[in-house]
Residue, then its C-alpha position, 0 to 999 in steps of 0.5 A: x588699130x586697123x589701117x585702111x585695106x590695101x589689096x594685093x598687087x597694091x604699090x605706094x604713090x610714094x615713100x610716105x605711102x608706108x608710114x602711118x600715125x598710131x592712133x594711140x600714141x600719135x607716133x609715126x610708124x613704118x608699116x614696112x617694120x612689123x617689129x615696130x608695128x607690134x610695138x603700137x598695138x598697145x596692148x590691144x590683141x592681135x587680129x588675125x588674118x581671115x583663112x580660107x579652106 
């Protein structure tokens, strides 16, 4: 489950900006609430951030 990529700096339009369905279970989540966003990923692994040295 990979929303689509915000940049830094980005800002919502709107409250409704940090909510999104979970293509598994069609449940709305909000992204703002990492517990919830792990409890979406369905068992799917988690992907990591990419790290520069």
């Amino acid at each position: 489950m990979r929303p689509k990529f915000r940049t830094e700096g980005w800002t919502p339009a709107s409250e409704e900006d940090h909510f999104m369905i979970c293509p598994t279970c069609g449940e709305r989540i909000d992204c703002r609430d990492l517990g919830e966003v792990l409890e979406h990923l369905h068992g799917e692994p988690v992907e990591g951030e990419p790290v520069r040295h």
